[in-house]
Every structure is written in structure tokens, then in C-alpha cells.
Biopython code that builds the backbone (N, CA, C, O; Angstrom):
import numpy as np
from Bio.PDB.StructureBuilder import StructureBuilder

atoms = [
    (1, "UNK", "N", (0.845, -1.174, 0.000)),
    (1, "UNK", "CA", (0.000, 0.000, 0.000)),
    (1, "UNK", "C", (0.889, 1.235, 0.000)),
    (1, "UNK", "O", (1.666, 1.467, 0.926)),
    (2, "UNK", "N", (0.766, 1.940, -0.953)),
    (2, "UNK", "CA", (1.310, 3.571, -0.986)),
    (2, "UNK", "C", (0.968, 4.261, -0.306)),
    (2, "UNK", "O", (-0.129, 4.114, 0.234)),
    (3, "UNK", "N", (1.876, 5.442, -0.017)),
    (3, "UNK", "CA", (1.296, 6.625, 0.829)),
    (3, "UNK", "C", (0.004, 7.256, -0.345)),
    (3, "UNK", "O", (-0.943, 7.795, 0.228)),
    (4, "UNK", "N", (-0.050, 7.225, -1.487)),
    (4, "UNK", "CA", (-0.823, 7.530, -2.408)),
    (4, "UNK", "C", (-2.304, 7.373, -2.567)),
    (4, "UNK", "O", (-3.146, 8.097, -3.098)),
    (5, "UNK", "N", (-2.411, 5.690, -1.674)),
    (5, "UNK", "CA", (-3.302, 5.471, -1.997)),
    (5, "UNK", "C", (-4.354, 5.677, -0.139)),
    (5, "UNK", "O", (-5.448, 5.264, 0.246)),
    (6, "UNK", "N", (-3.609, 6.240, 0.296)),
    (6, "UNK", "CA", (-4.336, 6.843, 1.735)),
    (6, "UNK", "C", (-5.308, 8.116, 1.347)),
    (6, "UNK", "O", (-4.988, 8.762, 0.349)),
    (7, "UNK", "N", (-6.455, 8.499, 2.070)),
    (7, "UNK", "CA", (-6.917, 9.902, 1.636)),
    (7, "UNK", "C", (-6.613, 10.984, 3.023)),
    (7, "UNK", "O", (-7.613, 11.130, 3.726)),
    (8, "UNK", "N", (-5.674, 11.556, 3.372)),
    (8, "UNK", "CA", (-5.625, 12.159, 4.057)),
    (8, "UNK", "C", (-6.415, 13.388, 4.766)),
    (8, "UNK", "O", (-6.295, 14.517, 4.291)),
    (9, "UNK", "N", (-7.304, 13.134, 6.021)),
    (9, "UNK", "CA", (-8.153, 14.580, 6.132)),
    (9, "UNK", "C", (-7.347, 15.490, 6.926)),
    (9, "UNK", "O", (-7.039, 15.272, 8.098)),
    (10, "UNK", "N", (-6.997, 16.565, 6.225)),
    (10, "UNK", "CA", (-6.350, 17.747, 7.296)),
    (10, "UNK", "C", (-7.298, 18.984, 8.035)),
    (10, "UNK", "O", (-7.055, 19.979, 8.717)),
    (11, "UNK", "N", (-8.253, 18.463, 7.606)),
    (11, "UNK", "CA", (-9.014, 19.471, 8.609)),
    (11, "UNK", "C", (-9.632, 18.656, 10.129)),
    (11, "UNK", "O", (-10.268, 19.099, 11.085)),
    (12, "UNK", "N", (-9.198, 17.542, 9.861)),
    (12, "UNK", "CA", (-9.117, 16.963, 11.645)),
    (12, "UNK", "C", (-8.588, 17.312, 12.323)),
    (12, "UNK", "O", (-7.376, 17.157, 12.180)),
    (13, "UNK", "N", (-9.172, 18.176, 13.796)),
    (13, "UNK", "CA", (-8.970, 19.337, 14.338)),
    (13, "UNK", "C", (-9.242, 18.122, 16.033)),
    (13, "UNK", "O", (-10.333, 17.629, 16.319)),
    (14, "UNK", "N", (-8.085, 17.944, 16.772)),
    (14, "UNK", "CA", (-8.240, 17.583, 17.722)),
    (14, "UNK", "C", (-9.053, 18.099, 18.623)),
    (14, "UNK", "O", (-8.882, 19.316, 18.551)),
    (15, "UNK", "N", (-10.078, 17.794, 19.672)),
    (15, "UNK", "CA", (-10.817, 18.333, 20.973)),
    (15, "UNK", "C", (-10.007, 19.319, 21.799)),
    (15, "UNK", "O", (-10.375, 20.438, 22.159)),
    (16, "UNK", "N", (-8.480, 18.539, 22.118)),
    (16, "UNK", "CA", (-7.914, 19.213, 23.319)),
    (16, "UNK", "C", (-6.331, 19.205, 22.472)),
    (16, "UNK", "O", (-5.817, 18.533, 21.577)),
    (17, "UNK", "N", (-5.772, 20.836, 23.686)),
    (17, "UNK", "CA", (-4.736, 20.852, 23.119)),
    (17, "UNK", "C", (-3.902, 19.517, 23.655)),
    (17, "UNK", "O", (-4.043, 18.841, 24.674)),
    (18, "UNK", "N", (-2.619, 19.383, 22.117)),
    (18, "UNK", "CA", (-1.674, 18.482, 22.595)),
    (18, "UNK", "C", (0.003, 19.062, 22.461)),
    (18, "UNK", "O", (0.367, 20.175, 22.083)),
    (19, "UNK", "N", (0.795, 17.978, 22.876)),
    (19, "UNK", "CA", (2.128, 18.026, 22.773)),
    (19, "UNK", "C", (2.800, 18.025, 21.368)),
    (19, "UNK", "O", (2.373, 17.203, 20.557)),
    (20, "UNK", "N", (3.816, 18.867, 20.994)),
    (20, "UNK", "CA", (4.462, 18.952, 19.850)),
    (20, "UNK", "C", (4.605, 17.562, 18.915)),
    (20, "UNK", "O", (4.295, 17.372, 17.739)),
    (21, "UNK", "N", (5.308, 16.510, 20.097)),
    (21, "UNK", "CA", (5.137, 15.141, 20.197)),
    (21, "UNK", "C", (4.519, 14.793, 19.241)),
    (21, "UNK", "O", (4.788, 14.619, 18.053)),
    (22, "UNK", "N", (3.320, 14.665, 20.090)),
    (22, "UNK", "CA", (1.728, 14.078, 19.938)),
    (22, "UNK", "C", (1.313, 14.375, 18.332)),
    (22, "UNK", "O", (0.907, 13.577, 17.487)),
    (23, "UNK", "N", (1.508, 15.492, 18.251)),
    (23, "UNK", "CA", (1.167, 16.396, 17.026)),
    (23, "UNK", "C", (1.705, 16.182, 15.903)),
    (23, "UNK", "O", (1.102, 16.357, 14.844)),
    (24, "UNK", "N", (3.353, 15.624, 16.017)),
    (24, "UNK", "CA", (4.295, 15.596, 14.705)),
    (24, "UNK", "C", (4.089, 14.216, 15.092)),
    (24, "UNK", "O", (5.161, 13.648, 14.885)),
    (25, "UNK", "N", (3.274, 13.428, 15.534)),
    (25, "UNK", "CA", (3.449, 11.723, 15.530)),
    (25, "UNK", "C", (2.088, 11.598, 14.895)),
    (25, "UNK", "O", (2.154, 10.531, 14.285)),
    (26, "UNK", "N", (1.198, 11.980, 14.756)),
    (26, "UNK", "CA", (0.172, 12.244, 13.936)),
    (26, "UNK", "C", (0.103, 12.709, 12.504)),
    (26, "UNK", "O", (-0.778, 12.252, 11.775)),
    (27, "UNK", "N", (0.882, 13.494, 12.104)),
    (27, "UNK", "CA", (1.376, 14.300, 11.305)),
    (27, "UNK", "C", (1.790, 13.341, 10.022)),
    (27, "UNK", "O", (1.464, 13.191, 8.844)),
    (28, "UNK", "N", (2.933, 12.652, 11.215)),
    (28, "UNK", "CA", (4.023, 11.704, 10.211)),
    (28, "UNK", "C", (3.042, 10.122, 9.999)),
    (28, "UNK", "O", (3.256, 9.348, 9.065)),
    (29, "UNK", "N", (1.954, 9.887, 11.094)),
    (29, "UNK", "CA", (1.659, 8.873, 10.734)),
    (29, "UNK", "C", (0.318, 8.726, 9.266)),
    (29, "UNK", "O", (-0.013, 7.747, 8.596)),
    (30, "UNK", "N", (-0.224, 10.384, 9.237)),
    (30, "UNK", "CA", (-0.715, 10.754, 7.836)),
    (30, "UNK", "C", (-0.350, 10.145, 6.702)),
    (30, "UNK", "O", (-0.940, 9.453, 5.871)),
    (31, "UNK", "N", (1.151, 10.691, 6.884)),
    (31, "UNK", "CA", (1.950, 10.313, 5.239)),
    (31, "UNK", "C", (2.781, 9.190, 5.625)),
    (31, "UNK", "O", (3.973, 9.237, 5.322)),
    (32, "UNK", "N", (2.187, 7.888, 6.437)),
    (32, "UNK", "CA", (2.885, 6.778, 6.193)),
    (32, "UNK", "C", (4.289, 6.651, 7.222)),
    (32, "UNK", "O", (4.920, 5.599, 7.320)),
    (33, "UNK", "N", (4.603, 7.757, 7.869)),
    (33, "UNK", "CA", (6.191, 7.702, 8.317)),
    (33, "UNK", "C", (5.878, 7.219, 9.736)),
    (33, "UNK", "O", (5.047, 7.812, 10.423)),
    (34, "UNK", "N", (6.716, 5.863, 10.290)),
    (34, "UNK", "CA", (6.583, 5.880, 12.261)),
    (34, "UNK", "C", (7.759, 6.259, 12.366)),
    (34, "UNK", "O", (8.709, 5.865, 11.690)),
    (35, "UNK", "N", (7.774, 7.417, 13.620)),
    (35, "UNK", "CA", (9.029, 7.785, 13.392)),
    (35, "UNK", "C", (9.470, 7.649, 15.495)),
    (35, "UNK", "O", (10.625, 7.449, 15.870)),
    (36, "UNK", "N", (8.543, 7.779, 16.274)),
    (36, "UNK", "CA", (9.021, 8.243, 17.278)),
    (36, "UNK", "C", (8.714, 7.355, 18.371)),
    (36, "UNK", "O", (8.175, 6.277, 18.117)),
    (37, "UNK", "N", (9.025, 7.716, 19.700)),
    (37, "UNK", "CA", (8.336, 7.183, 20.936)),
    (37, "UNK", "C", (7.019, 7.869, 21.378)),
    (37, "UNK", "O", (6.305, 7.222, 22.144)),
    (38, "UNK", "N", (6.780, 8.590, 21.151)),
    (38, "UNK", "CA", (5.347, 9.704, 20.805)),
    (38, "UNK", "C", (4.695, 8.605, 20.187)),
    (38, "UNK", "O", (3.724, 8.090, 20.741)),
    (39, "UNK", "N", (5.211, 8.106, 18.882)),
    (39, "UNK", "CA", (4.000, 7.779, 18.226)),
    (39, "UNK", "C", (3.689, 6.037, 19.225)),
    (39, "UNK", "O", (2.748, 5.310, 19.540)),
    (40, "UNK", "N", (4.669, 6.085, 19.321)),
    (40, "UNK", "CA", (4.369, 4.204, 20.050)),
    (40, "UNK", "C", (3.465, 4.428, 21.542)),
    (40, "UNK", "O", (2.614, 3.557, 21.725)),
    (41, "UNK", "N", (3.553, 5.356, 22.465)),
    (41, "UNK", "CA", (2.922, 5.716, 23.402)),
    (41, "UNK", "C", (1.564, 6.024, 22.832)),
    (41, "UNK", "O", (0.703, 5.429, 23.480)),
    (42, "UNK", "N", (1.125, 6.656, 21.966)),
    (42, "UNK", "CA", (-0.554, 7.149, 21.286)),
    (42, "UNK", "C", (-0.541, 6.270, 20.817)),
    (42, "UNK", "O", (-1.375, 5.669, 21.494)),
    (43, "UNK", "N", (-0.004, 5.128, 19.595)),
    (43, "UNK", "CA", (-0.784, 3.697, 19.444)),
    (43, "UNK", "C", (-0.698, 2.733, 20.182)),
    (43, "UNK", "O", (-1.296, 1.744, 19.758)),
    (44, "UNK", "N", (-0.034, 2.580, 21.418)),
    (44, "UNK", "CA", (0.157, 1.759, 21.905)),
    (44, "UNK", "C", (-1.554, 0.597, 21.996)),
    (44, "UNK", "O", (-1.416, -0.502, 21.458)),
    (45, "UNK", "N", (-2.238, 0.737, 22.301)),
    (45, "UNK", "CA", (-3.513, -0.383, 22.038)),
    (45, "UNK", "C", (-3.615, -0.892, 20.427)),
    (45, "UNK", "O", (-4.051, -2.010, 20.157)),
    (46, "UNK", "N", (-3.224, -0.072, 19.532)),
    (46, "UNK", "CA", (-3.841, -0.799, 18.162)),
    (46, "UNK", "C", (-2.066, -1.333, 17.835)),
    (46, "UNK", "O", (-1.888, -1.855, 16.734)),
    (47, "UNK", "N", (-1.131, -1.228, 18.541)),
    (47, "UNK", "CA", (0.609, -1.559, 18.352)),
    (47, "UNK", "C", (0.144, -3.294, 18.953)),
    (47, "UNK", "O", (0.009, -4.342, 18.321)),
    (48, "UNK", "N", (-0.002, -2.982, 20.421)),
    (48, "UNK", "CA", (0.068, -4.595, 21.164)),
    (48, "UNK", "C", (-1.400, -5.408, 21.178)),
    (48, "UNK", "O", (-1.510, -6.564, 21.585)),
    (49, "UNK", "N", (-2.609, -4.523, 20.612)),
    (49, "UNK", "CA", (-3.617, -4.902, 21.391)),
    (49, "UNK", "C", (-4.316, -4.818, 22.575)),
    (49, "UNK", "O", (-3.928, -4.563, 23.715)),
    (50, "UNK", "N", (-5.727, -5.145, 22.000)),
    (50, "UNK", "CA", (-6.356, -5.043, 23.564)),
    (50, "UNK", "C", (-6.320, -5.701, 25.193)),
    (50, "UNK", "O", (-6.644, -5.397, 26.341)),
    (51, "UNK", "N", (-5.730, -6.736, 24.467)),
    (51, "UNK", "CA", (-5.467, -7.813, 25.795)),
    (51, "UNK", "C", (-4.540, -7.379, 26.637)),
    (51, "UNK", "O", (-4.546, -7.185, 27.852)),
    (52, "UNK", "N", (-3.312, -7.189, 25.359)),
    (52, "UNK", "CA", (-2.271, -6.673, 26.570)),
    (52, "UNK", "C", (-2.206, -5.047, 27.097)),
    (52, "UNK", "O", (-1.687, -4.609, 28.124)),
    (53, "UNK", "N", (-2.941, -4.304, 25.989)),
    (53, "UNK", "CA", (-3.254, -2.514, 26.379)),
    (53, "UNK", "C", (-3.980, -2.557, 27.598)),
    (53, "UNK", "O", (-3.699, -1.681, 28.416)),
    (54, "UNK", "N", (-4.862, -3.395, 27.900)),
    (54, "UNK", "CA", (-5.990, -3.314, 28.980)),
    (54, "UNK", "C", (-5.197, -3.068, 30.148)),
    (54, "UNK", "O", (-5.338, -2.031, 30.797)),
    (55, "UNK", "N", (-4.153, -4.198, 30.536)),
    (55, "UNK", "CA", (-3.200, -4.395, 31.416)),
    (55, "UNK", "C", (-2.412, -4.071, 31.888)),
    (55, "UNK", "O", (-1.969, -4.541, 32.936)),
    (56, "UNK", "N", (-1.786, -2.769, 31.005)),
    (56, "UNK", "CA", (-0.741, -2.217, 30.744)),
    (56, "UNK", "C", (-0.766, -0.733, 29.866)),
    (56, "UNK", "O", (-1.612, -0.444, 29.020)),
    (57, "UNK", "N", (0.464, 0.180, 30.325)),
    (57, "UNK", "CA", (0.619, 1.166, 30.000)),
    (57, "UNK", "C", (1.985, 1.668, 29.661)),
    (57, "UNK", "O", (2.781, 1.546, 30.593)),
    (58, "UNK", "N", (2.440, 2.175, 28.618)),
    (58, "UNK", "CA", (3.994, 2.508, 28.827)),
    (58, "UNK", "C", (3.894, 3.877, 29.784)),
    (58, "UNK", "O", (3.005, 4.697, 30.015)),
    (59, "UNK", "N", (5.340, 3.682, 30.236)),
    (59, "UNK", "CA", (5.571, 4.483, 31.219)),
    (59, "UNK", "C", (7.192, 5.318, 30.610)),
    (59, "UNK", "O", (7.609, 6.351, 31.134)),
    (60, "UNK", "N", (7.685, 4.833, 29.809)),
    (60, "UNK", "CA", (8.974, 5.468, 29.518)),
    (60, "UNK", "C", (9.439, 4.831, 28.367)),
    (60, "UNK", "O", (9.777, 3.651, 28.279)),
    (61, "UNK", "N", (9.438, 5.748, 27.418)),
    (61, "UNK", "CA", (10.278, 5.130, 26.363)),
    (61, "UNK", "C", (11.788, 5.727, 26.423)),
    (61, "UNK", "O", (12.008, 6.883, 26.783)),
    (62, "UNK", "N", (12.750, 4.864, 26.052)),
    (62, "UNK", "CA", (14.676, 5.454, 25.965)),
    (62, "UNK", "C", (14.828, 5.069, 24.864)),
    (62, "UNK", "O", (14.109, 4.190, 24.388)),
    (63, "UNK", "N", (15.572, 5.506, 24.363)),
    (63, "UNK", "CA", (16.892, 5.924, 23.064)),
    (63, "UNK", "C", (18.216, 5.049, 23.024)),
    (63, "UNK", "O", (19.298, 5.520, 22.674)),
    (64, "UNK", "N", (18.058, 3.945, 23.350)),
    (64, "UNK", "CA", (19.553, 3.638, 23.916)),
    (64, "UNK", "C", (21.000, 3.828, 23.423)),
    (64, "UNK", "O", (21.323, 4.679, 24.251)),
    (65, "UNK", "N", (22.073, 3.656, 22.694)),
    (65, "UNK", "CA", (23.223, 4.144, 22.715)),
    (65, "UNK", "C", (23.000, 3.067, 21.674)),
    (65, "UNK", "O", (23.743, 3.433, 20.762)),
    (66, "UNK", "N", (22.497, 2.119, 21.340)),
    (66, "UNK", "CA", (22.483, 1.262, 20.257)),
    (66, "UNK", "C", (21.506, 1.365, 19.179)),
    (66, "UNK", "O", (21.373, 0.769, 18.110)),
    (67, "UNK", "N", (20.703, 2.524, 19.917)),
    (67, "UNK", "CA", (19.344, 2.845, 18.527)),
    (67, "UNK", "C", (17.890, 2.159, 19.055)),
    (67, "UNK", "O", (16.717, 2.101, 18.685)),
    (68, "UNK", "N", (18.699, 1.699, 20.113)),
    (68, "UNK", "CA", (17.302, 0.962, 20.194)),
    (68, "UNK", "C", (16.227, 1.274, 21.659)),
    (68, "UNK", "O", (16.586, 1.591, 22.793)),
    (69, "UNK", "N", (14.944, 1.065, 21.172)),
    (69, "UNK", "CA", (14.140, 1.530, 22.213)),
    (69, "UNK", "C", (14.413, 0.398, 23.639)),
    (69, "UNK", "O", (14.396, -0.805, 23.381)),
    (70, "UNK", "N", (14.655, 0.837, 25.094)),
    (70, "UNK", "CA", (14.285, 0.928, 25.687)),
    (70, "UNK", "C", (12.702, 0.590, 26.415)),
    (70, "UNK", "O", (12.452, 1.700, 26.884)),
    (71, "UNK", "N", (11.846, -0.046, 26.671)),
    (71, "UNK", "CA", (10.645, 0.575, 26.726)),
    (71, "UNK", "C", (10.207, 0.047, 28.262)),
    (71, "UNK", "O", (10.586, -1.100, 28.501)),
    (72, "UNK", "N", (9.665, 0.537, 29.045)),
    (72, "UNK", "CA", (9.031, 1.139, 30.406)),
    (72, "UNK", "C", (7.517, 0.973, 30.635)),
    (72, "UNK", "O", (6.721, 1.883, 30.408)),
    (73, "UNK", "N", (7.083, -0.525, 31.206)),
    (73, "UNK", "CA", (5.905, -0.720, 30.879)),
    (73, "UNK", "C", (4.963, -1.283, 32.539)),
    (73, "UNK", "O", (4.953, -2.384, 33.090)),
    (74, "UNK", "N", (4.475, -0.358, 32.806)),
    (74, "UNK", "CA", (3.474, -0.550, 33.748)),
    (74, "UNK", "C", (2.148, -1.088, 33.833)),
    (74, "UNK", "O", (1.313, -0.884, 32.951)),
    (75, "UNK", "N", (1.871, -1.925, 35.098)),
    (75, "UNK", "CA", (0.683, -2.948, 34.739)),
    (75, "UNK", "C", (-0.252, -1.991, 35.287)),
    (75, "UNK", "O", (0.052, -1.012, 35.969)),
    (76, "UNK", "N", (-1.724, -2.444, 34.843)),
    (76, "UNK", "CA", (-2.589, -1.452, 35.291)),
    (76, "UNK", "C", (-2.867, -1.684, 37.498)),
    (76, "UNK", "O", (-3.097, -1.012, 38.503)),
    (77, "UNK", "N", (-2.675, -2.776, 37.158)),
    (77, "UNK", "CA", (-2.780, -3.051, 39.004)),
    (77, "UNK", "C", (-1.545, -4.120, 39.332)),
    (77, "UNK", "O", (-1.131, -4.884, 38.460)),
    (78, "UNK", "N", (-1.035, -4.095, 40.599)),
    (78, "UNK", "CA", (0.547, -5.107, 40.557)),
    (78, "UNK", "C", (0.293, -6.809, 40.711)),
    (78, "UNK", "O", (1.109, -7.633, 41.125)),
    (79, "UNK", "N", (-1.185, -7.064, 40.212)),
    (79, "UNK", "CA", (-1.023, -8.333, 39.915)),
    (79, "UNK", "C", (-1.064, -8.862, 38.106)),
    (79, "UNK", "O", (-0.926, -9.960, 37.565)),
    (80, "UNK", "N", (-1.235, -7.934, 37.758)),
    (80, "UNK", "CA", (-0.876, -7.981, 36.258)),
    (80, "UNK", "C", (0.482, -8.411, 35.960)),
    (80, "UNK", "O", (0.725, -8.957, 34.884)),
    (81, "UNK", "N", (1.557, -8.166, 36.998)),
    (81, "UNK", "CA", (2.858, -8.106, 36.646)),
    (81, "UNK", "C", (3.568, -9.265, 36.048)),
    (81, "UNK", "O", (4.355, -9.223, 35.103)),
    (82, "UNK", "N", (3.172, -10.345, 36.750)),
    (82, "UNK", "CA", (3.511, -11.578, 36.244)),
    (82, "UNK", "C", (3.159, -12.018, 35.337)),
    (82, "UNK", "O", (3.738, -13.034, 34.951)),
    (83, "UNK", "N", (2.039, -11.477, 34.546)),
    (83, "UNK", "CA", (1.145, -11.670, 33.569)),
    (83, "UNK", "C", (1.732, -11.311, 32.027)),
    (83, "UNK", "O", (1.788, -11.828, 30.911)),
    (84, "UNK", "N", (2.141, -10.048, 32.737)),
    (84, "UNK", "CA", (2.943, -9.224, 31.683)),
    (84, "UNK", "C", (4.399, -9.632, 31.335)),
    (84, "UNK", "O", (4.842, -9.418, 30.207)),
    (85, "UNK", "N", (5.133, -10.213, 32.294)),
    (85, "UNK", "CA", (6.218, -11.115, 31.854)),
    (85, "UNK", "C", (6.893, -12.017, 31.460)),
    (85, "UNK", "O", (8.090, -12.264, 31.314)),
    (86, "UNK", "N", (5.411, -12.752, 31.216)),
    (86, "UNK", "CA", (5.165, -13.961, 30.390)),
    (86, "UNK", "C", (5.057, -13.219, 28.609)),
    (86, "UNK", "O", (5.246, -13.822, 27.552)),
    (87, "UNK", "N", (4.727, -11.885, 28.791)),
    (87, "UNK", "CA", (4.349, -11.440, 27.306)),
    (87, "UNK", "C", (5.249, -10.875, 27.138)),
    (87, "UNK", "O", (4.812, -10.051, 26.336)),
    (88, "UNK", "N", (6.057, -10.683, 27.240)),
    (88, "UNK", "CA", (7.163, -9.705, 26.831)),
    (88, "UNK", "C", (7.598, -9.936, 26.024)),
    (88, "UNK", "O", (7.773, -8.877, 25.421)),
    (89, "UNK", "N", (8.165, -11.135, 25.191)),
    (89, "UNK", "CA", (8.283, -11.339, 23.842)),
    (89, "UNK", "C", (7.147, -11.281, 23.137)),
    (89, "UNK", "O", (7.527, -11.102, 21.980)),
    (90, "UNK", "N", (6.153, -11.318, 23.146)),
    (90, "UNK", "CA", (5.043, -11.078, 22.364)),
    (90, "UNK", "C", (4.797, -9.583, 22.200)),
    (90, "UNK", "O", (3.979, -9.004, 21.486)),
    (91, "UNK", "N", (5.606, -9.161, 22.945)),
    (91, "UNK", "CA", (5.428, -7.338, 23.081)),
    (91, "UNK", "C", (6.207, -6.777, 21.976)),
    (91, "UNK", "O", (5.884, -6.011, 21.069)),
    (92, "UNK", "N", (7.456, -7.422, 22.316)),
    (92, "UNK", "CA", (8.929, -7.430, 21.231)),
    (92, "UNK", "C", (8.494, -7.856, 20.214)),
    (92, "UNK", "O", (9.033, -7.139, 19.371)),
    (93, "UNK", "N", (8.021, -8.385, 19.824)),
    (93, "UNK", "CA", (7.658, -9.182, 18.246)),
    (93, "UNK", "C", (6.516, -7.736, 17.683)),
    (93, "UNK", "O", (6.595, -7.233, 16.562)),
    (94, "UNK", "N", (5.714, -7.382, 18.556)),
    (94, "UNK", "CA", (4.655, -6.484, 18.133)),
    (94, "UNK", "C", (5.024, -5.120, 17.378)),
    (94, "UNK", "O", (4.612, -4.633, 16.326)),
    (95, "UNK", "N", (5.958, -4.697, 18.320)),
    (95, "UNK", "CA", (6.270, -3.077, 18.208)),
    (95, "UNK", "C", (7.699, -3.091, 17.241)),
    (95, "UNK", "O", (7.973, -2.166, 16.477)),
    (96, "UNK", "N", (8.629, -4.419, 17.437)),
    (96, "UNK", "CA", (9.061, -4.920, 16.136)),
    (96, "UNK", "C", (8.565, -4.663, 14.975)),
    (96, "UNK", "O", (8.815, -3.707, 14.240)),
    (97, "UNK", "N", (7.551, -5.901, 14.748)),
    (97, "UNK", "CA", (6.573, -5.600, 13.609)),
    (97, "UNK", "C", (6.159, -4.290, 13.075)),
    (97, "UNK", "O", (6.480, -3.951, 11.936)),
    (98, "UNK", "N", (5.339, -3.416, 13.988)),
    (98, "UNK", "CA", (4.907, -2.256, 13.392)),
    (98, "UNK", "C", (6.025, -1.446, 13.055)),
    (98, "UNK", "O", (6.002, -0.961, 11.923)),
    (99, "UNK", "N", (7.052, -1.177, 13.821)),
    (99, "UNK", "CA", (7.825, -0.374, 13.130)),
    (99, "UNK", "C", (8.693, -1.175, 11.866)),
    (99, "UNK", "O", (9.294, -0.399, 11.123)),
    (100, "UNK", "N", (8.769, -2.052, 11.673)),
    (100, "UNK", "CA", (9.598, -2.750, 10.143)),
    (100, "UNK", "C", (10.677, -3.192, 10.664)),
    (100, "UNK", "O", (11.166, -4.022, 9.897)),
    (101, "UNK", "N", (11.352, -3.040, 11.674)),
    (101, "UNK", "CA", (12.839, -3.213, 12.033)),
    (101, "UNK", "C", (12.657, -4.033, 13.822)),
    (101, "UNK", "O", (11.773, -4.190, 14.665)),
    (102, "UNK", "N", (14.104, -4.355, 13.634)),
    (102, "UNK", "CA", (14.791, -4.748, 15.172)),
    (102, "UNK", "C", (14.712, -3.763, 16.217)),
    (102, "UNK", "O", (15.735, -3.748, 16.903)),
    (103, "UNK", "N", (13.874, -2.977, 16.544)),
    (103, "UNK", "CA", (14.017, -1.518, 17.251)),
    (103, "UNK", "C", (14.225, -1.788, 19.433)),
    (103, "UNK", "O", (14.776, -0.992, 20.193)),
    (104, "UNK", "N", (13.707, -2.838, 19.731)),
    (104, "UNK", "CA", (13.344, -2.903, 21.060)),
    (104, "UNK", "C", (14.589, -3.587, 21.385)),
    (104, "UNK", "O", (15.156, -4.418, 20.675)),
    (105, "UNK", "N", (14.890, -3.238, 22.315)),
    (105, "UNK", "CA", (16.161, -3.263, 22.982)),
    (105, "UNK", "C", (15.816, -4.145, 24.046)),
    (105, "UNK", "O", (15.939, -5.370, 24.016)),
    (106, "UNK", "N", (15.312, -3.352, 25.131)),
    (106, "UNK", "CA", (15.050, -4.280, 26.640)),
    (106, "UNK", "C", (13.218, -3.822, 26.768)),
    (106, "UNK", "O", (12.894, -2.753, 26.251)),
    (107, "UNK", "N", (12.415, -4.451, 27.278)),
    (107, "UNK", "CA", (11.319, -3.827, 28.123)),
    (107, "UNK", "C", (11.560, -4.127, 29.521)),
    (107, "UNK", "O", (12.244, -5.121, 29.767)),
    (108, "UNK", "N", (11.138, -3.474, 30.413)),
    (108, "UNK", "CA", (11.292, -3.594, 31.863)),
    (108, "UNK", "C", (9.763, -3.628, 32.066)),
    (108, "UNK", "O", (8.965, -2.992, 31.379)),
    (109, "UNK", "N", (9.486, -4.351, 32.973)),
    (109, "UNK", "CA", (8.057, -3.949, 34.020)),
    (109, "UNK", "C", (8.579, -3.115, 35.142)),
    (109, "UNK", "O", (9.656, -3.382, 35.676)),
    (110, "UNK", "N", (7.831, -2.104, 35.509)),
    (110, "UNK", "CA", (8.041, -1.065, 36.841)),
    (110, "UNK", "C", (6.607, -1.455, 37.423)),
    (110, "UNK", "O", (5.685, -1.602, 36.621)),
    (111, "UNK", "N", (6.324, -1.676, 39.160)),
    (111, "UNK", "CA", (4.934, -1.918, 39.420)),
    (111, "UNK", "C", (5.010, -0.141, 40.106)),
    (111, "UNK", "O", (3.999, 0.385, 40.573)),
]
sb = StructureBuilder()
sb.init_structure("model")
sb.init_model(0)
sb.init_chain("A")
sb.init_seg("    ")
for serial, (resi, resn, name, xyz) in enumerate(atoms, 1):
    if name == "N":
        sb.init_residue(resn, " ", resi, " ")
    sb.init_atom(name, np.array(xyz, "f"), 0.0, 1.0, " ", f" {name:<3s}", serial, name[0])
structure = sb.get_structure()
């Protein structure tokens, strides 16, 4: 699929103000580009899903010294935790996937 064959609406005018972030991760995801930790934090439910979005929240994305994300992932209550560390490669494979590349480095759970 081309960026060509998307119809882009630019007069979609968010409710509330947002972050520069927020804004250029929207922007870029218009014309096809993932470019940030912005954008993985705002898709994060349609990135991993509902099963594991329900459960969970990122809490920190990093940059690491190798290119690679970092990612910082909090359960919604601290019995999720164990739950969530059974998925963690299923997390890695996900946000893998959407972005095209090897990008995830480590995930941590923080309760």
C-alpha cells in the first residue's frame, strides 16, 4: 500500500490541546512515516492490542546508545505483573513488527 493510496483529512482538528510530540506523531503517521516514541505511546492499544493494552501502560520510552528503544511498561494493578512477563516477547515481536525493524532493545516492568 502507498502513501498515495491513503486519503488524508487535514481538517481533523483535535478536541484538546496536545504536545508537539503528539502532534508531529500524527502528522508523520498521515503520510505513512513511524518515526518516534510519541508515536508508540498514542498507538500503543492498536501496536500490542487489547489484551495486553488493557493491562498495561507505557511508562517510559529510551533511546539507547544502540538505537534501540528501551521501553518502560506498567501494569494497570501489581497483579498484572507476572502476567505481563510472560508477554514480553510477544510485546517485542509487536512493536518490532509495526515499526519494520529490530528496534526494542530491553522492556522492563516497573509496578
Amino acid at each position: 500500500m502507498s502513501n498515495q493510496d491513503k486519503k488524508v483529512n487535514l481538517d481533523l482538528r483535535k478536541s484538546r490541546p496536545q504536545t508537539l510530540a503528539a502532534a508531529f506523531g500524527g502528522l508523520m503517521e498521515m503520510f505513512g512515516v513511524r518515526t518516534s516514541d510519541a508515536d508508540l505511546v498514542n498507538n500503543w492499544k492498536k501496536i500490542i492490542g487489547d489484551d495486553i493494552a488493557k493491562i498495561s501502560k507505557v511508562v517510559a520510552v529510551k533511546l539507547a546508545r544502540d538505537k534501540k528503544f528501551n521501553i518502560v511498561v506498567r501494569p494497570v494493578s501489581p497483579a498484572f505483573a507476572l502476567e505481563l512477563s510472560y508477554k514480553i516477547d510477544e510485546i517485542k515481536t509487536k512493536v518490532n513488527k509495526y515499526y519494520g525493524r529490530d528496534c526494542v532493545g530491553k522492556i522492563t516492568i516497573r509496578k
